[in-house]
C-alpha positions as CSV (number, residue, x, y, z in Angstrom):
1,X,-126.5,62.8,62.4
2,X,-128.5,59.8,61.8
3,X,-126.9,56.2,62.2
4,X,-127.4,55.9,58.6
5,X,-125.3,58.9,57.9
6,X,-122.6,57.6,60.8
7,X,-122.5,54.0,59.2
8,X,-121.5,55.7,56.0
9,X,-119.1,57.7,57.4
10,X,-117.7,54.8,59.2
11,X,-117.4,53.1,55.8
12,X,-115.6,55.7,53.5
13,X,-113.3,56.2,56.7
14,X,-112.3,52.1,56.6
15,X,-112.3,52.3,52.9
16,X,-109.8,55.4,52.8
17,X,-107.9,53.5,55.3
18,X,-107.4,50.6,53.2
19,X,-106.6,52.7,50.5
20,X,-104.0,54.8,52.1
21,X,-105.9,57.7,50.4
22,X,-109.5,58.8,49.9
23,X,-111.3,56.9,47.1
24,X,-112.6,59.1,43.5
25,X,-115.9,61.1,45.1
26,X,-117.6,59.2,42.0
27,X,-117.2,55.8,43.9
28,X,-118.5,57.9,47.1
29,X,-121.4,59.0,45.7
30,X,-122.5,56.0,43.7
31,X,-121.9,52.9,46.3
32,X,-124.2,51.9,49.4
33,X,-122.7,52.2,52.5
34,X,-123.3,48.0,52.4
35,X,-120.8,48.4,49.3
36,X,-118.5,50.3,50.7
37,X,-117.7,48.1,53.3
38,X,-118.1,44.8,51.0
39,X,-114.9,47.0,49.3
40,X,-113.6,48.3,52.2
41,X,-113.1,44.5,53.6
42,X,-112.7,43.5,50.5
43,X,-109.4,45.4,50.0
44,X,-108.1,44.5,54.1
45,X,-108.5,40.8,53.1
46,X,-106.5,41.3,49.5
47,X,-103.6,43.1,51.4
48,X,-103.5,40.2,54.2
49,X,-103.5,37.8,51.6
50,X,-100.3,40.0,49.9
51,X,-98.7,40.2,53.0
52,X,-99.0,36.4,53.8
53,X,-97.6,35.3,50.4
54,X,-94.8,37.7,50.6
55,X,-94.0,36.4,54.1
56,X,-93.8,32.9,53.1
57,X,-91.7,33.4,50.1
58,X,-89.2,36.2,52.3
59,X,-88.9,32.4,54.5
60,X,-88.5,30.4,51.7
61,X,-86.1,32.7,50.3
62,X,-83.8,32.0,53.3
63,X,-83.5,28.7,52.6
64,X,-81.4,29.6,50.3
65,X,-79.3,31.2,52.9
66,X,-76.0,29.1,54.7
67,X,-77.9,27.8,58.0
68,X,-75.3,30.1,59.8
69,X,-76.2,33.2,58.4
70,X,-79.4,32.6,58.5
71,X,-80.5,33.7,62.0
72,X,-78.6,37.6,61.3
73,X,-79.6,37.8,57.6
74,X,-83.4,37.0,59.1
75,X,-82.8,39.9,61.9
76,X,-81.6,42.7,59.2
77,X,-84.4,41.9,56.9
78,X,-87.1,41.5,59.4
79,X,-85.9,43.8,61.8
């Protein structure tokens, strides 16, 4: 198999992994293996820009929380 081929492979694999599923075999066939990463990192930088925001509002969020219950509220929710 040539590296080509491999790169590819490599690509769709990161791509499905984002994805939590493998992508329409339209996209497959019809995007580069340099577009299928672009998407593939694409995605991985969306979803640790969701996770961020969500992290920082889950903190903020306990602000809102009596400064006593805060420390076991933030262990059953994060836990």
């Amino acid at each position: 198999m040539s590296n080509e081929a491999n790169g590819a492979k490599e690509a769709l694999a990161r791509l499905t992994s984002e994805l939590g599923s493998p992508p329409p075999e339209g996209i497959t066939t019809a995007l580069t293996e340099a577009q299928l990463s672009f998407l593939a990192d694409a995605l991985k930088a969306e979803h640790a820009h969701r996770a961020s925001g969500l992290g920082e509002a889950a903190e903020e969020a306990l602000g809102l929380v009596p400064a006593l219950a805060r420390g076991p509220v933030r262990r059953i929710l994060f836990a």
